[in-house]
Backbone bond lengths (Angstrom), bond angles and torsions (degrees), N, CA, C in turn:
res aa  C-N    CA-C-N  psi(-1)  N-CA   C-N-CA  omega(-1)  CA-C   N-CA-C  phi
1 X - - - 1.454 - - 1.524 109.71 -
2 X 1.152 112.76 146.64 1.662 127.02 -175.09 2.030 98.89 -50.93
3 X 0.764 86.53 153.87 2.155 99.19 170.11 1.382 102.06 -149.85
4 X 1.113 95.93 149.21 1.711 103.97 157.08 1.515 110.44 -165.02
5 X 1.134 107.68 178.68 1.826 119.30 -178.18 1.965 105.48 -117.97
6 X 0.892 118.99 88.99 1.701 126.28 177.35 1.767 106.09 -97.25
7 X 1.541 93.08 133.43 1.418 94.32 -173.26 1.478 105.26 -73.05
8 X 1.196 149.98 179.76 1.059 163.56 -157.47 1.660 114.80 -120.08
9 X 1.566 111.21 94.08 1.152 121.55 161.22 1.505 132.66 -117.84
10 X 1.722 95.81 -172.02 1.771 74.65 173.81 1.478 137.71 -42.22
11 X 1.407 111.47 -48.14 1.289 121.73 175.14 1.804 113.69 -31.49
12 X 1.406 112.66 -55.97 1.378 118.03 -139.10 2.234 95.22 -115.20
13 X 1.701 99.36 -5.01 1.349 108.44 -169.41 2.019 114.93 -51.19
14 X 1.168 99.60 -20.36 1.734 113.23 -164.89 1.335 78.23 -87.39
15 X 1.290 142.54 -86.04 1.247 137.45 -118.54 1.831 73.43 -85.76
16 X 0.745 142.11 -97.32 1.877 134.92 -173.75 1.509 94.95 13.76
17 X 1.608 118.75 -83.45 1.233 144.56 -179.26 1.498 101.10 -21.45
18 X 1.356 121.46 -59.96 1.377 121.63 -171.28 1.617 124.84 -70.60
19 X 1.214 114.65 -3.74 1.309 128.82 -179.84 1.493 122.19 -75.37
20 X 0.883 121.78 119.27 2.013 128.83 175.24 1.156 141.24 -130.88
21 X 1.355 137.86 147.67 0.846 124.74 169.44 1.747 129.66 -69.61
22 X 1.394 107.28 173.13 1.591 95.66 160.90 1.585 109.91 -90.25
23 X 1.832 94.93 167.95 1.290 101.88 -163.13 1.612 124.59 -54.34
24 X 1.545 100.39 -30.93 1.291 111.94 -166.92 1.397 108.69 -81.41
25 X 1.332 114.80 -6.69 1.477 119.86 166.55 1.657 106.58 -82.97
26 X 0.892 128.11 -9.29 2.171 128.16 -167.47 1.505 85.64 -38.47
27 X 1.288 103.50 152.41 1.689 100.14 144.72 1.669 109.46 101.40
28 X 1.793 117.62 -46.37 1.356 143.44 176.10 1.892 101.12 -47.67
29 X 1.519 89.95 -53.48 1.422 99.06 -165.66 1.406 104.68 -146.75
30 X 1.696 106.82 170.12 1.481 115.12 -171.17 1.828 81.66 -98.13
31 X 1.627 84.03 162.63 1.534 120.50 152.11 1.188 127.51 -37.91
32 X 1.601 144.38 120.33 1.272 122.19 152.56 1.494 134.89 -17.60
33 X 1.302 108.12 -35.24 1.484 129.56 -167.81 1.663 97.25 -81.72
34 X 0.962 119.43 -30.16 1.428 128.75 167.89 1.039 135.43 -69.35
35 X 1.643 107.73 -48.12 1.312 131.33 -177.91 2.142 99.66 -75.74
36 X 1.464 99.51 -49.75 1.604 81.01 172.15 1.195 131.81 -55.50
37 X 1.626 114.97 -46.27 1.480 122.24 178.98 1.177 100.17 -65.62
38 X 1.544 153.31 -0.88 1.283 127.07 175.65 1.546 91.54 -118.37
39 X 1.196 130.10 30.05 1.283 138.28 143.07 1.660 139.83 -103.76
40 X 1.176 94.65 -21.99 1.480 123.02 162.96 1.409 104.18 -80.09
41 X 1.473 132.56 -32.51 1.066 110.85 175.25 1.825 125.95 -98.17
42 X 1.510 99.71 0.28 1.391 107.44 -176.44 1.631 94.01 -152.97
43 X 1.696 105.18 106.13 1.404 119.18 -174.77 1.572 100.90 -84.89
44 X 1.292 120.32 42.85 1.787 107.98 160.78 1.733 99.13 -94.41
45 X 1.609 102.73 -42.83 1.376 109.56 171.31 1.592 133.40 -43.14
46 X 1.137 129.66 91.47 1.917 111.63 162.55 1.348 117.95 -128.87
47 X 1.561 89.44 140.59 1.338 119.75 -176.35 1.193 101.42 -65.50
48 X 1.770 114.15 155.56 1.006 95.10 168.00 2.010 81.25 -153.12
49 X 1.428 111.60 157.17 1.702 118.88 159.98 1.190 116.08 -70.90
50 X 1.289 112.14 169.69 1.815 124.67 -174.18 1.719 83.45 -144.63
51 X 1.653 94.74 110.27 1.535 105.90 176.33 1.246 115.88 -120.99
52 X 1.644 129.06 127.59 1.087 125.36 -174.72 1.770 91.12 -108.32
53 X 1.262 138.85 118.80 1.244 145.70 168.96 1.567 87.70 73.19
54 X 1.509 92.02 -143.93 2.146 81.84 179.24 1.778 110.66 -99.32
55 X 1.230 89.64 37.14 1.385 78.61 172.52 1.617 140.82 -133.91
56 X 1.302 126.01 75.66 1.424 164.91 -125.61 1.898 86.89 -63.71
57 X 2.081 96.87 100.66 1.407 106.79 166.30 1.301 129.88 -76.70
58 X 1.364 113.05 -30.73 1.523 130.32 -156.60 1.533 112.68 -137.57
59 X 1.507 122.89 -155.30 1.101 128.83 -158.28 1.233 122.12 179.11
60 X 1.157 143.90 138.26 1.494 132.61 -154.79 1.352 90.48 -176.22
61 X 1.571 101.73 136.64 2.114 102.18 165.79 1.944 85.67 -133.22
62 X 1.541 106.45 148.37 0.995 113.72 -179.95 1.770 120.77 -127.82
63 X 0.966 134.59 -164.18 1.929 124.23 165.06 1.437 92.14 156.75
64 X 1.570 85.13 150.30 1.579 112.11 162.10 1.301 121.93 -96.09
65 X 1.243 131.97 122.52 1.276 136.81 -173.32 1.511 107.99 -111.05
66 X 1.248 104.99 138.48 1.338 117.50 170.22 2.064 117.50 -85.28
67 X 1.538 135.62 145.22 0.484 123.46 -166.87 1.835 110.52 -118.85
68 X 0.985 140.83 -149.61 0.956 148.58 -161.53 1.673 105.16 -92.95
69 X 1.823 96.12 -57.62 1.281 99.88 -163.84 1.999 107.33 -97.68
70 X 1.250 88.55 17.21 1.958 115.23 152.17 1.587 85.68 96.68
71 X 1.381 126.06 -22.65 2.126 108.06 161.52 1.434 108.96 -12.02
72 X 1.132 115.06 161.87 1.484 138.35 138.68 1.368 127.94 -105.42
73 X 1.185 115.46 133.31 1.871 121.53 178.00 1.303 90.59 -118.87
74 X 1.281 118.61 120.91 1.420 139.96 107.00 1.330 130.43 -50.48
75 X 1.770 89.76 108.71 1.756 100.27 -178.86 1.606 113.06 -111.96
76 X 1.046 108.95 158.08 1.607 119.56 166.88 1.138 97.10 -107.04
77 X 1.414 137.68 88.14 1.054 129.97 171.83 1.658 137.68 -61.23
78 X 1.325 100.85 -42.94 1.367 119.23 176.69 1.577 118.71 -130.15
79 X 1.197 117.35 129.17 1.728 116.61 172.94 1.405 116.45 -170.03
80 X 1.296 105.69 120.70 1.499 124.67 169.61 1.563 115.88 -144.90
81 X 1.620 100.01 148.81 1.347 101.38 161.04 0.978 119.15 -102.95
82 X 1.991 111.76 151.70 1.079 105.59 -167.79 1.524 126.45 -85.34
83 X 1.289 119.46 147.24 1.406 134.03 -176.69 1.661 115.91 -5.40
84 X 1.252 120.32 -50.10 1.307 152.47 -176.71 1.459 94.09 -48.38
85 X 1.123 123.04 -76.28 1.610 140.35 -155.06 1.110 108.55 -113.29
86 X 1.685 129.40 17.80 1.429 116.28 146.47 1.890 110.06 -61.45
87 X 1.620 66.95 166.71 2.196 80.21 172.36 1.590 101.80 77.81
88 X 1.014 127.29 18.02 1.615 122.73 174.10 1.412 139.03 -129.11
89 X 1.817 94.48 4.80 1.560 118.11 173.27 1.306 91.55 111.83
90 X 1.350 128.35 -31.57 1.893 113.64 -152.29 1.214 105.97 -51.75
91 X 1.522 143.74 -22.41 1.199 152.69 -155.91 1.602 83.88 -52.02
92 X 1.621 88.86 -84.32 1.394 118.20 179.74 0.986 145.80 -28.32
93 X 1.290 94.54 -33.62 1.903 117.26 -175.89 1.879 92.42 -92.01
94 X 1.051 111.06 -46.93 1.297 93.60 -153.24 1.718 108.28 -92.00
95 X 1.783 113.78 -14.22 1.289 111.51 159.79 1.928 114.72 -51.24
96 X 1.324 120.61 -54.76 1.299 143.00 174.48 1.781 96.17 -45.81
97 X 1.048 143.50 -74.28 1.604 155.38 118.93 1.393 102.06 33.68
98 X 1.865 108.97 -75.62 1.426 124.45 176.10 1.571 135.65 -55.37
99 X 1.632 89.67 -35.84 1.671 88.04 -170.29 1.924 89.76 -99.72
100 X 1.443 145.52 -35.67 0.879 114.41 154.52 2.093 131.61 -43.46
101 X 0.815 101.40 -49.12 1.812 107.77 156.65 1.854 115.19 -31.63
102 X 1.285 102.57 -68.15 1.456 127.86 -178.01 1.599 92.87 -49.49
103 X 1.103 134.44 -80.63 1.475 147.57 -169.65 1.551 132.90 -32.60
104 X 1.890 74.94 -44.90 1.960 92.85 -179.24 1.213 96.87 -78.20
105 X 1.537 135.70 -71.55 1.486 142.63 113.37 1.549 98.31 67.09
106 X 1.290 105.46 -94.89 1.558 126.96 -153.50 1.831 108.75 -121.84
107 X 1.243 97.71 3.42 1.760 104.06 179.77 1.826 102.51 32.51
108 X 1.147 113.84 56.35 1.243 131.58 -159.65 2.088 107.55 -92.40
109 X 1.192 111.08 174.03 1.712 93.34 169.41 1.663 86.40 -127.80
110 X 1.178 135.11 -27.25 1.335 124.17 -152.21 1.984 96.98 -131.91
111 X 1.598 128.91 137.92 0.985 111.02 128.13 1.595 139.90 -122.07
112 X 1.142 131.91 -177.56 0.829 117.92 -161.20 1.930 132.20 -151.37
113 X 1.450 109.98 113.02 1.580 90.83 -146.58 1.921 81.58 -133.72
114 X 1.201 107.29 -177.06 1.687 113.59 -145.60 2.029 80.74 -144.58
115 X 1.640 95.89 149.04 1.632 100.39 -169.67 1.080 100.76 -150.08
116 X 1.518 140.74 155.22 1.441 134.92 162.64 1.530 121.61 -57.76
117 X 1.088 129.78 159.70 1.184 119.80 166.70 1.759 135.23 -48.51
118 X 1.473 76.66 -52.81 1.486 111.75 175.26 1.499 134.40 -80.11
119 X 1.588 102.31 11.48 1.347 116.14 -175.67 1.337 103.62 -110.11
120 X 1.657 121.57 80.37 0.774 124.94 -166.47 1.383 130.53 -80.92
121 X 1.215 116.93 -22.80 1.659 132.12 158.06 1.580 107.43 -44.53
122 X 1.485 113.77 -81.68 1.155 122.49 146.99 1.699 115.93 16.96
123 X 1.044 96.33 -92.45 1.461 120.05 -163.35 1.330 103.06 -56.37
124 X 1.531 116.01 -42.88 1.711 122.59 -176.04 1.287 104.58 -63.07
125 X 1.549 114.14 -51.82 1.177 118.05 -174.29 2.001 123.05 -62.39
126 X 1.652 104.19 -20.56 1.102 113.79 167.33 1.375 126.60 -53.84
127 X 1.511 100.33 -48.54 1.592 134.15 -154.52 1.274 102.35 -64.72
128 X 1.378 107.39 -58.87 2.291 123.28 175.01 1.068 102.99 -35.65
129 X 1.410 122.88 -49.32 1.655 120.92 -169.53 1.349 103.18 -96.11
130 X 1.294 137.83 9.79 1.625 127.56 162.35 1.159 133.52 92.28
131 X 1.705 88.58 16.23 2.074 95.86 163.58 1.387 106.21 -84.92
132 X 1.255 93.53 167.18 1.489 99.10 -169.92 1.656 101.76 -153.42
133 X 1.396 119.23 141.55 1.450 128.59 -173.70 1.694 104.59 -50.57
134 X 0.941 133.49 113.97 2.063 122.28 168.31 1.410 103.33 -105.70
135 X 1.360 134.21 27.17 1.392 118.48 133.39 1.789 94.99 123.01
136 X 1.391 117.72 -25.25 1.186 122.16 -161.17 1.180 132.94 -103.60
137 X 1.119 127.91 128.39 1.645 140.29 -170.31 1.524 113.96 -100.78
138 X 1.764 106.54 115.21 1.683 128.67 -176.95 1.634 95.90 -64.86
139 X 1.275 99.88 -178.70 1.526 116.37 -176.34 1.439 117.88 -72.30
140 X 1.243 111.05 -14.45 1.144 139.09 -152.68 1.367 108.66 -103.94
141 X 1.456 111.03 -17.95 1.706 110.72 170.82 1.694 98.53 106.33
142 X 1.455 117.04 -14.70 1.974 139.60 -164.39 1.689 92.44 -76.74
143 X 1.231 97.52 124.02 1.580 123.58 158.47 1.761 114.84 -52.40
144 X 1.270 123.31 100.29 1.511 111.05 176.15 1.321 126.05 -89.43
145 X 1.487 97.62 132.59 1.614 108.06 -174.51 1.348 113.16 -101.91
146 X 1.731 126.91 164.33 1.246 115.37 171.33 1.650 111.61 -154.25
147 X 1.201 107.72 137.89 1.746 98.81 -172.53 1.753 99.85 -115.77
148 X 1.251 109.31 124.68 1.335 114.26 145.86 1.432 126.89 -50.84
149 X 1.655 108.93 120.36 1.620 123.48 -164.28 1.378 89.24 -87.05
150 X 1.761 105.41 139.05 1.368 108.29 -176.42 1.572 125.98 73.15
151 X 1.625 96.34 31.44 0.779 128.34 154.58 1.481 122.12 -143.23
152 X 1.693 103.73 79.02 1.143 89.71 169.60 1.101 149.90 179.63
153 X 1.459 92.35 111.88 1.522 137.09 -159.46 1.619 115.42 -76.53
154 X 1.236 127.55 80.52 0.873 122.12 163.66 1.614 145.03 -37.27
155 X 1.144 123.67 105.93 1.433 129.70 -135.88 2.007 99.92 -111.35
156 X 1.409 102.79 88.67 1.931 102.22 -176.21 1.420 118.02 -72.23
157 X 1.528 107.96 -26.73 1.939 99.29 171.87 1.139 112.23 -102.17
158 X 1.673 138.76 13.53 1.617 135.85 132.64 1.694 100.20 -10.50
């Protein structure tokens, strides 16, 4: 079936809106409703949908950040699928989806996204595709991860 990644506008803003996690995920990540308003207020951020045919599973906001010593980070900041369409690979498919996206994107070597400790799915699911912990803690209290682009080897007994 067709997929794609569409940034998030008026058109497509409701059905974004309607997307969630499960319960036992609360806490992992913010809200769509969150994730827009802290995109509306800082345009490095964009949202974008995770559409399998026309019908928008997931969710992802991404940006390039500039750093101190003038680098750029490319982050995946936010991504989940929603409740509905876990358990069916989309994780997988469409992280793989993302960081090819991210790459062409930003002709980037590294990206780079931040996770709870305790989000342990998460983290497994990070690991297959080749992030790896680099030592550093977001503002947020979030463990930062980072995968070498062009690398990537999908890893099934992670």
């Amino acid at each position: 079936m067709f997929s794609e990644i569409r940034k998030v506008t008026n058109l497509n803003k409701e059905e974004i809106l309607s997307l969630h996690i499960a319960d036992e995920q609360e806490g992992f990540i913010e809200t769509t409703l969150q994730c827009l308003k802290e995109a509306k207020n800082d345009r490095r951020f964009v949202p974008v949908g995770l559409y399998k045919g026309d019908i928008a599973v997931g969710f992802a906001m991404y940006g390039a950040f500039k750093q101190d010593q003038g680098e750029q980070r490319v982050w995946l900041d936010r991504y989940f699928i929603d409740e509905r369409y876990q358990h069916r690979g989309l994780g997988k498919y469409f992280l793989q989806q993302l960081i090819c996206y991210l790459q062409a994107t930003f002709h980037c070597n590294r990206i780079y996204l931040s996770v709870f400790d305790d989000n342990e799915v998460a983290i497994q699911l990070y690991k297959k595709f080749g992030f790896v912990f680099n030592g550093e803690i977001d503002e947020n209290g979030e463990m930062v991860m980072v995968k070498e682009v062009g690398n990537d080897d999908y890893n099934e007994s992670d």
